[in-house]
N, C-alpha and C positions, 0 to 999 in steps of 0.2 A: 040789547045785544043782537037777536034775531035782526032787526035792521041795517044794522053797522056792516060795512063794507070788509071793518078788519076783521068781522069774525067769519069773511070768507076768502082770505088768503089762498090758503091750499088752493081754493079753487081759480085764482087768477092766474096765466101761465098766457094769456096772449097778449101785445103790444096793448102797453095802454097811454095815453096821453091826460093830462089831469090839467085843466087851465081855472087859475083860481083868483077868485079880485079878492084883493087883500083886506077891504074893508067890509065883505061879507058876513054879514049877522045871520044866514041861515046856516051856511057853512063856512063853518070857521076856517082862518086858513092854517090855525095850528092841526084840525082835524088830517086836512090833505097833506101838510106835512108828513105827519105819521106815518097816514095811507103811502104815498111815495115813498118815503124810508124805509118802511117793510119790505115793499115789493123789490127797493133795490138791492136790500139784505137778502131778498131770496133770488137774485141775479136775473130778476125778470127786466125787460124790459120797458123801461117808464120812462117818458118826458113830462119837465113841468114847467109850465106860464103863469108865472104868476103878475097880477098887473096890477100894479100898488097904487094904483088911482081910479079900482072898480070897487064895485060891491055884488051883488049877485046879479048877476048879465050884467050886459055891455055896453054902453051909456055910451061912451067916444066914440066917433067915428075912425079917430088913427087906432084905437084899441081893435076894433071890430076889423081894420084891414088886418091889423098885426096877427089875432086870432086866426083868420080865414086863411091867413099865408102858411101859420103856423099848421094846422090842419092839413089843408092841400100837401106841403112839407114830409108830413108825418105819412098822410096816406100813402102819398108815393113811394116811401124809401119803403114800407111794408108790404105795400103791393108788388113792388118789384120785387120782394124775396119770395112769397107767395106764384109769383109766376116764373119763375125760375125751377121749383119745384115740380 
């Protein structure tokens, strides 16, 4: 429990992004489900990637651009709200 990511909801409240291979044996992708469906039940913030032809990191080259696009994506639209502030 100490470990688990979901027993610290309350305390996630900034943009999160979660990219997950679907055939990952450390972290399951039913895990991150969860994790994302919480955080959207509490109106945070979340995007999620899931790539059904990974496993833990990123083995493909078209995956690895896909991710890297997805990132840059993410930071930007957050970064811009942060400087606007």
């Amino acid at each position: 429990i100490e470990y688990s990511p979901i027993t610290y909801l309350e305390s996630m409240i900034k943009p999160m992004l979660v990219i997950q291979g679907a055939n990952d044996p450390r972290v399951v992708k039913e895990e991150s489900d969860q994790i994302v469906q919480a955080l959207k039940d509490k109106g945070r913030d979340v995007d999620y990637m899931l790539l059904e032809n990974e496993g833990h990191g990123f083995s493909k080259k078209e995956n690895e651009i896909a991710v890297y696009q997805k990132i840059l994506s993410f930071l930007n639209r957050f970064t811009a709200v942060t400087e606007k502030v």
